[in-house]
PDB file of N, CA, C and O in Angstrom:
ATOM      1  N   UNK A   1       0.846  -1.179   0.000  1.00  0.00           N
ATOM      2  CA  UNK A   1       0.000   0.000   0.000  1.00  0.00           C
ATOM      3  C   UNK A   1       0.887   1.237   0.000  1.00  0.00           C
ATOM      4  O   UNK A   1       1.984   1.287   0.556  1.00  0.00           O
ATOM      5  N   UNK A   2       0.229   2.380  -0.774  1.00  0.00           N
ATOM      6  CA  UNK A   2       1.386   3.397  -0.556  1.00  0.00           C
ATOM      7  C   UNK A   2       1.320   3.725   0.567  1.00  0.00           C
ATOM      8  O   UNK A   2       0.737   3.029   1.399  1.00  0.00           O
ATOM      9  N   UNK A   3       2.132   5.313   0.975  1.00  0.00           N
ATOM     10  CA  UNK A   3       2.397   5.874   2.034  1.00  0.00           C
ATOM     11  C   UNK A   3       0.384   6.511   2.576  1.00  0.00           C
ATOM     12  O   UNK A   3      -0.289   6.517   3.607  1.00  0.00           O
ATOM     13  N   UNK A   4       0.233   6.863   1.368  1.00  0.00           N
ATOM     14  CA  UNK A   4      -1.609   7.280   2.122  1.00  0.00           C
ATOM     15  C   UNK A   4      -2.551   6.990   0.743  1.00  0.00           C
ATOM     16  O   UNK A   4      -2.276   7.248  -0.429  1.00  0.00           O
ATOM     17  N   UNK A   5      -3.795   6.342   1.329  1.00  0.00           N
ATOM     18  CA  UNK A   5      -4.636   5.745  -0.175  1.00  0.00           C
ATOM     19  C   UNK A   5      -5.825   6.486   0.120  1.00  0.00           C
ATOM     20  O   UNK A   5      -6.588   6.360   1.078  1.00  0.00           O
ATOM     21  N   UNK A   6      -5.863   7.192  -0.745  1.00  0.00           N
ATOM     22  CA  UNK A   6      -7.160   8.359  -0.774  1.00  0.00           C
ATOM     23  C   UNK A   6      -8.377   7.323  -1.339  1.00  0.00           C
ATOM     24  O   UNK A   6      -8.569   6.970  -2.503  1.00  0.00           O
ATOM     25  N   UNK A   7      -9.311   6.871   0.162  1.00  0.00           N
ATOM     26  CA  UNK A   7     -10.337   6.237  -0.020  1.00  0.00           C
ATOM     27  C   UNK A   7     -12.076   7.140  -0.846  1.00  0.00           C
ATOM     28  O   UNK A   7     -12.735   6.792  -1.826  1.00  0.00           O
ATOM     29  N   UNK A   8     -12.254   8.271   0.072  1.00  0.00           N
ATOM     30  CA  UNK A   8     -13.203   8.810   0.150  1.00  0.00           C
ATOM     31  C   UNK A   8     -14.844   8.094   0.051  1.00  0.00           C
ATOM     32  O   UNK A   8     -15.715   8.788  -0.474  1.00  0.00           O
ATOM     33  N   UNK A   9     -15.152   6.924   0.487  1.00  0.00           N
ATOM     34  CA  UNK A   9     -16.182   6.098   0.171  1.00  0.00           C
ATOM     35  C   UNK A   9     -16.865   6.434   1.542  1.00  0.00           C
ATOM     36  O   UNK A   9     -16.292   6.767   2.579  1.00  0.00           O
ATOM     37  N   UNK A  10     -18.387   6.258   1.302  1.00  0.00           N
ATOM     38  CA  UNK A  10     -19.504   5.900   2.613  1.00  0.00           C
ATOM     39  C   UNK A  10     -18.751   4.237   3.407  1.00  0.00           C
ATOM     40  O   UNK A  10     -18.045   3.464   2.760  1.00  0.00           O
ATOM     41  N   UNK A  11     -19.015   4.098   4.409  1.00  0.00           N
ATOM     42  CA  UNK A  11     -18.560   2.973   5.489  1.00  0.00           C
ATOM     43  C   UNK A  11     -19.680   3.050   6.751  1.00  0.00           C
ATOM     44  O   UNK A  11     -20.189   3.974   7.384  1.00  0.00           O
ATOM     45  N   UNK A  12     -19.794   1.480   6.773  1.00  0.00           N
ATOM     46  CA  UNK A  12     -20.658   1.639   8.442  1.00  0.00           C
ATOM     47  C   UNK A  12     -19.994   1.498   9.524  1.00  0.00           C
ATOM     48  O   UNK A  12     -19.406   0.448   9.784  1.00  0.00           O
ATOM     49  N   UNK A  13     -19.995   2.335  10.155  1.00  0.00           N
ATOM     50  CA  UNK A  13     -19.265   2.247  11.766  1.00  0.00           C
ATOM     51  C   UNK A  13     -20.457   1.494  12.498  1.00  0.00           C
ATOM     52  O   UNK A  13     -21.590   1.950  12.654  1.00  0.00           O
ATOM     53  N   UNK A  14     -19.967   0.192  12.937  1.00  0.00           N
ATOM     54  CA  UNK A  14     -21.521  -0.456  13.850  1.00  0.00           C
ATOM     55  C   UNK A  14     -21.045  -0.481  14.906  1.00  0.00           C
ATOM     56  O   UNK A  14     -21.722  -1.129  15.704  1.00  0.00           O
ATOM     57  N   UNK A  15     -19.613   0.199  15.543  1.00  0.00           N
ATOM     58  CA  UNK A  15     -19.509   0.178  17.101  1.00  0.00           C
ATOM     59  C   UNK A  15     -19.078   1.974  17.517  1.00  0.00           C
ATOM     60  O   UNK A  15     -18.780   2.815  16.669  1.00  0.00           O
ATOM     61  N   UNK A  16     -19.142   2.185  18.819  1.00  0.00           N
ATOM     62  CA  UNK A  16     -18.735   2.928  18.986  1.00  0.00           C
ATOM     63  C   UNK A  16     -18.281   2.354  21.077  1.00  0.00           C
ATOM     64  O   UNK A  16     -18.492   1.403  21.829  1.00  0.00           O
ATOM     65  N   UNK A  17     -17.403   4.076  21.108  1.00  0.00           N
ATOM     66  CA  UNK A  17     -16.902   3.537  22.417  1.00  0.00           C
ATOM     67  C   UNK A  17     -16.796   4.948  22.924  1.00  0.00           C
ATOM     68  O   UNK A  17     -16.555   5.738  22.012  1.00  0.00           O
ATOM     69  N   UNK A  18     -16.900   5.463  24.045  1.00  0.00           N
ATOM     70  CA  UNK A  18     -17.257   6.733  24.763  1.00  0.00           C
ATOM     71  C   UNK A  18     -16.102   6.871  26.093  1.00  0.00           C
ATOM     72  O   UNK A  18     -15.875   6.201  27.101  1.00  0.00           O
ATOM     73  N   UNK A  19     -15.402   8.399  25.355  1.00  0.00           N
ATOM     74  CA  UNK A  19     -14.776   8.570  26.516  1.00  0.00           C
ATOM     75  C   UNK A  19     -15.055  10.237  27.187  1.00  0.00           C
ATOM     76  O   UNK A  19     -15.738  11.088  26.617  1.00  0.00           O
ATOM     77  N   UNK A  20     -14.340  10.425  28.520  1.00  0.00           N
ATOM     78  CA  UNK A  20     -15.359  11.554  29.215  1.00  0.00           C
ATOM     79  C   UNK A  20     -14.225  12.377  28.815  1.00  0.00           C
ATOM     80  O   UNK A  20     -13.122  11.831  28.764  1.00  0.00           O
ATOM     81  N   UNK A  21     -14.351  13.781  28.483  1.00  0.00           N
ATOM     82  CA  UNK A  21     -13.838  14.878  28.392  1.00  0.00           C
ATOM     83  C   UNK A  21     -14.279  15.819  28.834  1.00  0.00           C
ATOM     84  O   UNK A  21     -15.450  16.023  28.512  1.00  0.00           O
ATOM     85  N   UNK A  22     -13.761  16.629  29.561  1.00  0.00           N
ATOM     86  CA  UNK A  22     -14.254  18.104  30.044  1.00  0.00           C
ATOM     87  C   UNK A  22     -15.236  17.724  30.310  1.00  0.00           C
ATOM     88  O   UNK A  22     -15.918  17.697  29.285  1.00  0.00           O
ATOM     89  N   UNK A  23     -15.869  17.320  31.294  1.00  0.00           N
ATOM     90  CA  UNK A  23     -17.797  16.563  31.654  1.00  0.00           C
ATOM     91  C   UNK A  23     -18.756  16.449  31.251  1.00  0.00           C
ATOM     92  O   UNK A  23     -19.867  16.697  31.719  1.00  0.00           O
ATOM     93  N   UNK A  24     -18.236  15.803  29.727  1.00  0.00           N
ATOM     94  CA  UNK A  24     -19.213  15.337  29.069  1.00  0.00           C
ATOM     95  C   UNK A  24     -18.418  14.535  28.419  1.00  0.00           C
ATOM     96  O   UNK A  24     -17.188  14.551  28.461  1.00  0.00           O
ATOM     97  N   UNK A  25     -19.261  13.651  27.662  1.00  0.00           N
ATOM     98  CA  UNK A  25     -18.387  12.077  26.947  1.00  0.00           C
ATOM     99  C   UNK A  25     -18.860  12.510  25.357  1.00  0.00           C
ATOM    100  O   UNK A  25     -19.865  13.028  24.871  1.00  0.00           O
ATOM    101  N   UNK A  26     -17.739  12.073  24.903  1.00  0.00           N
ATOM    102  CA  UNK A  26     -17.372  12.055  23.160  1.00  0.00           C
ATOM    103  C   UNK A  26     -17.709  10.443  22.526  1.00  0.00           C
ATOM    104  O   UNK A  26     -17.455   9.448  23.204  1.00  0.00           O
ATOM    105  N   UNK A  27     -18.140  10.376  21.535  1.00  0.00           N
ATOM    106  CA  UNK A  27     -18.073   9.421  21.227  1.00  0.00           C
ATOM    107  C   UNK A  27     -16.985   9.226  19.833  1.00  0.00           C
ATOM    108  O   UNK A  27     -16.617  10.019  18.966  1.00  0.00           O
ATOM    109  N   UNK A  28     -16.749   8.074  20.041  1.00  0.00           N
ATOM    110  CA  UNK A  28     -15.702   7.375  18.565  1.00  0.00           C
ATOM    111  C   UNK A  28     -15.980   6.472  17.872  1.00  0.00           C
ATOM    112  O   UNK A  28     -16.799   5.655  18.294  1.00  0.00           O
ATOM    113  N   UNK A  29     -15.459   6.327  16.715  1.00  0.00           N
ATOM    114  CA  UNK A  29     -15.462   5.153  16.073  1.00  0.00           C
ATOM    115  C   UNK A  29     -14.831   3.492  16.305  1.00  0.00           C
ATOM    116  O   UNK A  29     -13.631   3.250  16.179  1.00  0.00           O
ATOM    117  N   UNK A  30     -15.661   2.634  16.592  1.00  0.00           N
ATOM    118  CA  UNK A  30     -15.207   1.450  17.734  1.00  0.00           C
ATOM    119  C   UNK A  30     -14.705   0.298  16.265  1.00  0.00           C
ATOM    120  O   UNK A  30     -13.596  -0.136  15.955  1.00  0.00           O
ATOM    121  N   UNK A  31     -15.570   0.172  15.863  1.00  0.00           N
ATOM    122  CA  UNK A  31     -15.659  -0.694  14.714  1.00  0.00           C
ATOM    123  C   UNK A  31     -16.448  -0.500  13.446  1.00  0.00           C
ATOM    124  O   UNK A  31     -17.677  -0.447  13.412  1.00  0.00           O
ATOM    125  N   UNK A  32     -15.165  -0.338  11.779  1.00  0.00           N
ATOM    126  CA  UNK A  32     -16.081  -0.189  10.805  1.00  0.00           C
ATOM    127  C   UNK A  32     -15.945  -1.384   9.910  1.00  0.00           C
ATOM    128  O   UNK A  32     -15.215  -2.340  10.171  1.00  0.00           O
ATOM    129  N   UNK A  33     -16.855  -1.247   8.603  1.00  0.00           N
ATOM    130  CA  UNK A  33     -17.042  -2.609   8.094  1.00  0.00           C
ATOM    131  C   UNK A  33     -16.266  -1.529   6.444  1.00  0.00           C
ATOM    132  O   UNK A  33     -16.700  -0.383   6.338  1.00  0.00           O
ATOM    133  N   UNK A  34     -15.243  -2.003   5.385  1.00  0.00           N
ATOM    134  CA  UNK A  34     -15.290  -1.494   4.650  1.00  0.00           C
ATOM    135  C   UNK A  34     -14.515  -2.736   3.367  1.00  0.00           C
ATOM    136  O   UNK A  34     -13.692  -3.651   3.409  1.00  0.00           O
ATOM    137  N   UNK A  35     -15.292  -2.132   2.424  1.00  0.00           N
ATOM    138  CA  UNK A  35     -15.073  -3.315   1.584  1.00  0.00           C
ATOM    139  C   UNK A  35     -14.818  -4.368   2.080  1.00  0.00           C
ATOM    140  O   UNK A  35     -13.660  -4.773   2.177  1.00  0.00           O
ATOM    141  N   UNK A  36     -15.963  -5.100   2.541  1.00  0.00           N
ATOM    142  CA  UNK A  36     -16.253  -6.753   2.593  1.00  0.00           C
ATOM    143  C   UNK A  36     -15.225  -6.715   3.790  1.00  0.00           C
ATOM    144  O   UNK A  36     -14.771  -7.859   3.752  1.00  0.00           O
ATOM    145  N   UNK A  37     -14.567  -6.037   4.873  1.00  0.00           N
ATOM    146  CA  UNK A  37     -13.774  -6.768   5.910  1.00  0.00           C
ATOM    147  C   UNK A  37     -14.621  -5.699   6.832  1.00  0.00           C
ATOM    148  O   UNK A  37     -15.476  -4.869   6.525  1.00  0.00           O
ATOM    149  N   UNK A  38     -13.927  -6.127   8.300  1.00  0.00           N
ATOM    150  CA  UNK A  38     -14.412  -5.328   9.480  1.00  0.00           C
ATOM    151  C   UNK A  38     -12.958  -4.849  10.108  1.00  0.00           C
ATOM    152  O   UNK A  38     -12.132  -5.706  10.422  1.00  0.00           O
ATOM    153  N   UNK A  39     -12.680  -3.413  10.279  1.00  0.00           N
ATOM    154  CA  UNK A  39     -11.627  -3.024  11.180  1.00  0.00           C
ATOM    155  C   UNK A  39     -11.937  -2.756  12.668  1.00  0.00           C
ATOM    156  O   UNK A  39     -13.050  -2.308  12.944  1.00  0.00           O
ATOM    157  N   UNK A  40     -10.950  -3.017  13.746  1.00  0.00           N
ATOM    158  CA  UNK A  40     -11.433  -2.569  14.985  1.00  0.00           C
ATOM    159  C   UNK A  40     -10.413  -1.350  15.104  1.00  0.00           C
ATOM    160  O   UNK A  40      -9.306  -1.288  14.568  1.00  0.00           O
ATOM    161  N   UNK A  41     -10.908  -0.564  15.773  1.00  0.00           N
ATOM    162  CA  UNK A  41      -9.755   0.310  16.075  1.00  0.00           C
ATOM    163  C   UNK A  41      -9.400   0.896  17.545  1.00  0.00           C
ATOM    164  O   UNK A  41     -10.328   1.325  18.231  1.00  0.00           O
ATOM    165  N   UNK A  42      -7.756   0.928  18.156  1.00  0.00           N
ATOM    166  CA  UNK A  42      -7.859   1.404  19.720  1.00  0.00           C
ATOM    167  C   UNK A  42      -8.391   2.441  20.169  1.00  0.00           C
ATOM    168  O   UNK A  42      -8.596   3.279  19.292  1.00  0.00           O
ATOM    169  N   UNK A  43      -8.820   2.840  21.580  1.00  0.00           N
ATOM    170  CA  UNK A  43      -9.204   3.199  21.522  1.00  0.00           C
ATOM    171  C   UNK A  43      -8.395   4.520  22.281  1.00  0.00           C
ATOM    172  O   UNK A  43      -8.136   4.690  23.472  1.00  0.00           O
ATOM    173  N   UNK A  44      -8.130   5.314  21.173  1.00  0.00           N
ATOM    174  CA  UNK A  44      -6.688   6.333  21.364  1.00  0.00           C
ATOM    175  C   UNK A  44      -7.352   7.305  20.260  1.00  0.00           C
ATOM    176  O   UNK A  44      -6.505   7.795  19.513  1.00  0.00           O
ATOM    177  N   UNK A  45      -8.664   7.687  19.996  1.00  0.00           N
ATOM    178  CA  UNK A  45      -8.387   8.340  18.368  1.00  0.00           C
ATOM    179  C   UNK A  45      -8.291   9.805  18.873  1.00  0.00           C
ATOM    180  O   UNK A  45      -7.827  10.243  19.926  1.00  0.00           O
ATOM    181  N   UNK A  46      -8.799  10.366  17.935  1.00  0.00           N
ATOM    182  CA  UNK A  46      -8.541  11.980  17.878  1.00  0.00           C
ATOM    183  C   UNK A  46      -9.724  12.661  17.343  1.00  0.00           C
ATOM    184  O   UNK A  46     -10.121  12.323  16.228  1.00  0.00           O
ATOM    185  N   UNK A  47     -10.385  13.650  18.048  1.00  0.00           N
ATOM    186  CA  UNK A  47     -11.719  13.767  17.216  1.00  0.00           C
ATOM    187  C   UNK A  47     -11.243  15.416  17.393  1.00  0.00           C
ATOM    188  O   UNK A  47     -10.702  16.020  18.319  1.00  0.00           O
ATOM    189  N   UNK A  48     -11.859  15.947  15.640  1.00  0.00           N
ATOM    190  CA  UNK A  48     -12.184  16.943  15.750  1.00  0.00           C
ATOM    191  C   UNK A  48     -13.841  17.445  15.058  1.00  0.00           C
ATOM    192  O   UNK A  48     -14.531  16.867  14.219  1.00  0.00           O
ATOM    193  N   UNK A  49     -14.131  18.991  15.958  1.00  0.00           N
ATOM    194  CA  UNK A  49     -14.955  18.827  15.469  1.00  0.00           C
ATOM    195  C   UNK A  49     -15.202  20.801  14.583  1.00  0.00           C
ATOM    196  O   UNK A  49     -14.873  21.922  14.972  1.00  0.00           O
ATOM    197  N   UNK A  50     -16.057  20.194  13.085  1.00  0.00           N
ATOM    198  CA  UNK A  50     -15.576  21.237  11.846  1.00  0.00           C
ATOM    199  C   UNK A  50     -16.540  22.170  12.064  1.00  0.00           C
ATOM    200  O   UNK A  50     -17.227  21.591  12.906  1.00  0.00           O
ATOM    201  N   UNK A  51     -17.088  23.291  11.862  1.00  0.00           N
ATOM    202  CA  UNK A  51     -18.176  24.481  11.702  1.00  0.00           C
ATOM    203  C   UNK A  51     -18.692  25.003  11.028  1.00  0.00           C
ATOM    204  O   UNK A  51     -18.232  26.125  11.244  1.00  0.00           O
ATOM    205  N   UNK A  52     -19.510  25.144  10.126  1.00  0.00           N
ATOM    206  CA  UNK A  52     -19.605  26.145   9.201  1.00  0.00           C
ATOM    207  C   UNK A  52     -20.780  27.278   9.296  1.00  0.00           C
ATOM    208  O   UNK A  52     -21.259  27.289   8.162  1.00  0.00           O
ATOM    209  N   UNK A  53     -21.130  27.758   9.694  1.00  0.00           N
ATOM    210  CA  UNK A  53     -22.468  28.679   9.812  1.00  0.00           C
ATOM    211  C   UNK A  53     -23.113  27.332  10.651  1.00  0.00           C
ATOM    212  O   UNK A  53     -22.763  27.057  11.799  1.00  0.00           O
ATOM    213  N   UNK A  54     -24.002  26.634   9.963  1.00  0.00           N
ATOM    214  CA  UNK A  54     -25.216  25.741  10.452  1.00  0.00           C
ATOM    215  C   UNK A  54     -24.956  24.397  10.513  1.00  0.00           C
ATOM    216  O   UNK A  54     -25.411  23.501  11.224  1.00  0.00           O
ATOM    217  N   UNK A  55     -23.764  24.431   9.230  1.00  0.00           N
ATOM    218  CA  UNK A  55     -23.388  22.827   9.409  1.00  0.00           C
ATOM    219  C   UNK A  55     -22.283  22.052   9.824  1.00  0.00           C
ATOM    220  O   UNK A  55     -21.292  22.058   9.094  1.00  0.00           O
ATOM    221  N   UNK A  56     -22.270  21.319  10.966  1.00  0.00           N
ATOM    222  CA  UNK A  56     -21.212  20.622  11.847  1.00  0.00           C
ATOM    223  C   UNK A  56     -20.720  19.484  10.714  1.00  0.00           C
ATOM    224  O   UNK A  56     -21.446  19.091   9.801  1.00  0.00           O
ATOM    225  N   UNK A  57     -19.234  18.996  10.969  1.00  0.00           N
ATOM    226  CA  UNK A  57     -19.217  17.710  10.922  1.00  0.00           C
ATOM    227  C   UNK A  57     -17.806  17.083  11.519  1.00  0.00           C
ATOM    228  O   UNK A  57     -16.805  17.595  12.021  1.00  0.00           O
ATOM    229  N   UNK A  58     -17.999  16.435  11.377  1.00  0.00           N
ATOM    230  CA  UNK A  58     -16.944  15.475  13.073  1.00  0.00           C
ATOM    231  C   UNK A  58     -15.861  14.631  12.499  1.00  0.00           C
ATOM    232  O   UNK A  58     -16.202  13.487  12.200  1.00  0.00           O
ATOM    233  N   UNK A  59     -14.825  14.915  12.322  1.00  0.00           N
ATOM    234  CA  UNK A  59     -13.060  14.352  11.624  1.00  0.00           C
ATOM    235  C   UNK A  59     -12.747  13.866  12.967  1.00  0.00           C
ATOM    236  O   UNK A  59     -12.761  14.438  14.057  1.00  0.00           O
ATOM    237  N   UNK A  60     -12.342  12.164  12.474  1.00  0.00           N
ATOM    238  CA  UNK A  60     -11.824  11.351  13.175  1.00  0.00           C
ATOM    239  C   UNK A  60     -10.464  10.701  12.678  1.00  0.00           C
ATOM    240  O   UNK A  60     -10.269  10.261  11.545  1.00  0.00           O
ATOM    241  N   UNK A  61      -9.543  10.721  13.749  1.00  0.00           N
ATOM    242  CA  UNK A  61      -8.351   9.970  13.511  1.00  0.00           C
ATOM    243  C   UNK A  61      -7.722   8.952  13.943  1.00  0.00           C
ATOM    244  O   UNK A  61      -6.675   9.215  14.534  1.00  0.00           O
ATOM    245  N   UNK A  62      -8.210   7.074  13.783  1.00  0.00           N
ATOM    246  CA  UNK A  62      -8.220   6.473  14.596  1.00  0.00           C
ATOM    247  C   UNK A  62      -7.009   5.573  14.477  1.00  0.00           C
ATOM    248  O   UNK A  62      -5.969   6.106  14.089  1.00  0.00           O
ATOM    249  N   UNK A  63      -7.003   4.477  14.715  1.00  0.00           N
ATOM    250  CA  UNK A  63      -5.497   3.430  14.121  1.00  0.00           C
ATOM    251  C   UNK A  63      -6.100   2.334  14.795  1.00  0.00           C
ATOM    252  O   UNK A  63      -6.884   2.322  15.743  1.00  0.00           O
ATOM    253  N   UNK A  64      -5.527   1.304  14.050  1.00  0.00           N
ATOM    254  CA  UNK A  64      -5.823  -0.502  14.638  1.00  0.00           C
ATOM    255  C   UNK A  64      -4.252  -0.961  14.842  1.00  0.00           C
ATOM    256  O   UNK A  64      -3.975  -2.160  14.852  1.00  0.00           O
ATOM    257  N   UNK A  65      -3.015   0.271  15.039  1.00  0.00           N
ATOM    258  CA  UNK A  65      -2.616  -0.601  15.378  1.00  0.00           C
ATOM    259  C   UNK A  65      -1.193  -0.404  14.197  1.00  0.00           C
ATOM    260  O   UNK A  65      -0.065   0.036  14.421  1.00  0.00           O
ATOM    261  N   UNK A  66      -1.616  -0.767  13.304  1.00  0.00           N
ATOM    262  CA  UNK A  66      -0.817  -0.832  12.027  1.00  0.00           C
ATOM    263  C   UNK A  66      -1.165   0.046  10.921  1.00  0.00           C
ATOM    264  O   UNK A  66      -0.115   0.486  10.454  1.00  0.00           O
ATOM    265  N   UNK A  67      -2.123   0.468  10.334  1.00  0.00           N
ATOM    266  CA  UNK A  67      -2.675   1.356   9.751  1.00  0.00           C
ATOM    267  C   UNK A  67      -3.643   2.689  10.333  1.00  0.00           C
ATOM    268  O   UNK A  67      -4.574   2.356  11.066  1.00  0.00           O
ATOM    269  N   UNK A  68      -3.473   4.215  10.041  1.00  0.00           N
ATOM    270  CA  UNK A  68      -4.249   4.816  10.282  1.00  0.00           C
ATOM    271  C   UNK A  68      -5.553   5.247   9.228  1.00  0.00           C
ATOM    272  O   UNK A  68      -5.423   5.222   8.004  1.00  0.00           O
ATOM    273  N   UNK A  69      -6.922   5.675   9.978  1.00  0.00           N
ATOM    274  CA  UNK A  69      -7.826   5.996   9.218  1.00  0.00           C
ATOM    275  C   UNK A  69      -8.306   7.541   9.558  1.00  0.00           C
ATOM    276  O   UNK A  69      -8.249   8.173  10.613  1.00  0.00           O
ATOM    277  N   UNK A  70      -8.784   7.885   8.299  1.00  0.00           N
ATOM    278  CA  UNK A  70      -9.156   9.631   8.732  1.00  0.00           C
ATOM    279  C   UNK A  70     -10.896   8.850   8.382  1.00  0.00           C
ATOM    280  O   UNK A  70     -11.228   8.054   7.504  1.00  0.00           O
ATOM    281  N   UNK A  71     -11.654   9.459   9.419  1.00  0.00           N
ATOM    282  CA  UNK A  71     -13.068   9.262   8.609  1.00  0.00           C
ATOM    283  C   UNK A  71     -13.663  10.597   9.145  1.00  0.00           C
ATOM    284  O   UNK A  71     -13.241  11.274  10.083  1.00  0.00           O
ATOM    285  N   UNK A  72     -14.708  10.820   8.366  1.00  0.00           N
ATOM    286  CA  UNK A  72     -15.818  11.952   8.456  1.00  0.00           C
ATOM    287  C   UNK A  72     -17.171  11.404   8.648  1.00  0.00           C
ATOM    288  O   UNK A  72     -17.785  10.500   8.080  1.00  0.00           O
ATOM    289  N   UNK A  73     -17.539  12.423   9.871  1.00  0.00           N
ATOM    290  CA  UNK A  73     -19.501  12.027   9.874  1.00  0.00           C
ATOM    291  C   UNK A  73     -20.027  13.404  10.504  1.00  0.00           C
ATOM    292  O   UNK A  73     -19.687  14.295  11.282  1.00  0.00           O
ATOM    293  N   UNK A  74     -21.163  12.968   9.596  1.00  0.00           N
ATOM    294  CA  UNK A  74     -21.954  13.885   9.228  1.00  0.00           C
ATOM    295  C   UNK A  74     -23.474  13.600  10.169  1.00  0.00           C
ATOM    296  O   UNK A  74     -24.386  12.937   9.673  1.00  0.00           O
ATOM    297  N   UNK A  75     -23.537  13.984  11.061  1.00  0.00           N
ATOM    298  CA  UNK A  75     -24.369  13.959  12.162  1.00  0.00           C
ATOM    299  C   UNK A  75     -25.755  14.311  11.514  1.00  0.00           C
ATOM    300  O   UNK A  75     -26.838  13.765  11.726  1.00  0.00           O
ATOM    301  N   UNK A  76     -25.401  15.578  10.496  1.00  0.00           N
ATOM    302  CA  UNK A  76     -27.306  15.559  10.028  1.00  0.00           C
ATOM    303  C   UNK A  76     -28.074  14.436   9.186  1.00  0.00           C
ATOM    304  O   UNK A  76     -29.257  14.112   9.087  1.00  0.00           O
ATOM    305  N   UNK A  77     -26.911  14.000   8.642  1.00  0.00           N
ATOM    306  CA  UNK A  77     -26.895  12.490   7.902  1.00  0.00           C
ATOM    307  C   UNK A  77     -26.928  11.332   8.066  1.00  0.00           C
ATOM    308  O   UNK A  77     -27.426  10.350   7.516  1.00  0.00           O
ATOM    309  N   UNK A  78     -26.127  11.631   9.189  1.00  0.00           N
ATOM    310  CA  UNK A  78     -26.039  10.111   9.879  1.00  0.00           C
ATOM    311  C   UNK A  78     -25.053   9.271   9.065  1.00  0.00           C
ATOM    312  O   UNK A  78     -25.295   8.072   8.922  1.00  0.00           O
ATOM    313  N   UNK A  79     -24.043   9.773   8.564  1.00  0.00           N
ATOM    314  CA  UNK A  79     -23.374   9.137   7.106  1.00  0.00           C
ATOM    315  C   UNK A  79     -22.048   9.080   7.650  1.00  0.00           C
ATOM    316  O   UNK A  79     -21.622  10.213   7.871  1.00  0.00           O
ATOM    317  N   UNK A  80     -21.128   8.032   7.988  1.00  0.00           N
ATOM    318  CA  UNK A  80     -19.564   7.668   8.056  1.00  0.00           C
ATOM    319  C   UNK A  80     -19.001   7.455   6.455  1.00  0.00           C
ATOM    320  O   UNK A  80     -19.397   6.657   5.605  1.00  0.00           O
ATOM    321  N   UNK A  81     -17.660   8.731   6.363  1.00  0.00           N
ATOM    322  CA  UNK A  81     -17.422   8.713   5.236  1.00  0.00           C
ATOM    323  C   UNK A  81     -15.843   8.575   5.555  1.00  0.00           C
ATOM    324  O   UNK A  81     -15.245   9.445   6.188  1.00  0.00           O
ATOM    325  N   UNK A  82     -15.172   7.318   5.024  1.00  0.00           N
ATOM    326  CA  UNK A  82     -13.248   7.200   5.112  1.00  0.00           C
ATOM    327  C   UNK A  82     -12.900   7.991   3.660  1.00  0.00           C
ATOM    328  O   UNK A  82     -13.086   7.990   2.443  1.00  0.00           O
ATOM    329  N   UNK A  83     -12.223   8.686   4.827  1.00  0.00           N
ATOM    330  CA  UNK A  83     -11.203   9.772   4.109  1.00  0.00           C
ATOM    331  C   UNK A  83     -10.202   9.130   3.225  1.00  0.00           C
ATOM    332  O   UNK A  83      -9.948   9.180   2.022  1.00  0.00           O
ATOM    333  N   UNK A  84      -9.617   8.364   4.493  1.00  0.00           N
ATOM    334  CA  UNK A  84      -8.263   7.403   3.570  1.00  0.00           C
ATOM    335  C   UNK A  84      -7.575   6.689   4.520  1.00  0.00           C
ATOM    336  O   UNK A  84      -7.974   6.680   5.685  1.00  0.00           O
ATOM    337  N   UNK A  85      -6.182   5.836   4.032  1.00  0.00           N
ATOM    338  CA  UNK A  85      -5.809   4.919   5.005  1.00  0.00           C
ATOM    339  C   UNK A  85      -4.221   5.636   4.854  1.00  0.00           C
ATOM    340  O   UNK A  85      -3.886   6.324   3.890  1.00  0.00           O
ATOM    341  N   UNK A  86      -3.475   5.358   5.852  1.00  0.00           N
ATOM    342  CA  UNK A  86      -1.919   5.730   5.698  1.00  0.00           C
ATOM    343  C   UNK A  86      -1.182   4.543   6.673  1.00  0.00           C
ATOM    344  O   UNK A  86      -1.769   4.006   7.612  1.00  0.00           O
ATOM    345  N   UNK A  87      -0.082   4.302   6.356  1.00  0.00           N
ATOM    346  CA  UNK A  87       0.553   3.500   7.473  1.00  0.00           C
ATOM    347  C   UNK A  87       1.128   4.217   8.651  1.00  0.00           C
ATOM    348  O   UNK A  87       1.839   5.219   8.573  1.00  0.00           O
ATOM    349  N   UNK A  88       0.683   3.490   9.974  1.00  0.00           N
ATOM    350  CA  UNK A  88       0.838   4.052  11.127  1.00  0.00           C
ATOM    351  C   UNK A  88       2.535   4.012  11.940  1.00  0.00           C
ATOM    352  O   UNK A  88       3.188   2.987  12.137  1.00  0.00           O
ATOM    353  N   UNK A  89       2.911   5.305  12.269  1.00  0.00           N
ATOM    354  CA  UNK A  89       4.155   5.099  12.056  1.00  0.00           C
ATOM    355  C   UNK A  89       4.970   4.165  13.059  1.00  0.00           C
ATOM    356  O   UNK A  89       4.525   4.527  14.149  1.00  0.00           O
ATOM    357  N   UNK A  90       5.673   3.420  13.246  1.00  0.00           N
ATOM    358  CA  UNK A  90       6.266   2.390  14.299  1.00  0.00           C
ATOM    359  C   UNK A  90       6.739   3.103  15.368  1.00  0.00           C
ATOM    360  O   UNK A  90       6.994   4.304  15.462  1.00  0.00           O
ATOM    361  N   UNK A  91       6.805   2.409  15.984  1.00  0.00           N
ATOM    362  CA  UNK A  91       7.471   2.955  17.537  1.00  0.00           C
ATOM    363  C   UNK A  91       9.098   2.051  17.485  1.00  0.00           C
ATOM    364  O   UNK A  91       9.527   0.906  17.342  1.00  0.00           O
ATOM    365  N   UNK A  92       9.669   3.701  17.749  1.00  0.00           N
ATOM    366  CA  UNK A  92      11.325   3.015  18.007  1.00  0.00           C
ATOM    367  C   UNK A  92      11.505   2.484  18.917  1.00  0.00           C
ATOM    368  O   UNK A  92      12.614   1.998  19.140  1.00  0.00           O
TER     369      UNK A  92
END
């Protein structure tokens, strides 16, 4: 695989996993299904979240480990969209 594979496709996230921040809990992406396999991912990601006048949407940065994933969702939609995959860098 190259260094980053520009996916941009819809994906179902069917898990999620909740952690507390500032006193209230975030949620993440736990587990997605994409082309015919299922990834799990730790649970370490990175969420940001985007603005525009009226419309939100929520950039995630997760890893299983060996590969990282960027995905996007769209809360008015309800729609998980992978950005792309890159290899996750090793630990010296």
């Amino acid at each position: 695989m190259a260094m980053q594979q520009t996916i941009n496709r819809r994906v179902n996230v069917n898990a999620l996993y909740f952690k507390k921040a500032r006193g209230s809990f975030r949620s993440f992406p736990k587990r997605m299904e994409y082309d015919g396999q299922e990834y799990t991912f730790q649970e370490s990601g990175l969420q940001m979240l985007i603005q525009r006048g009226q419309d939100v949407v929520k950039l995630f940065e997760m890893t299983d480990g060996d590969q990282r994933y960027k995905l996007r969702f769209n809360p008015n939609e309800h729609e998980w969209t992978l950005l792309n995959i890159s290899r996750a860098p090793r630990a010296i």
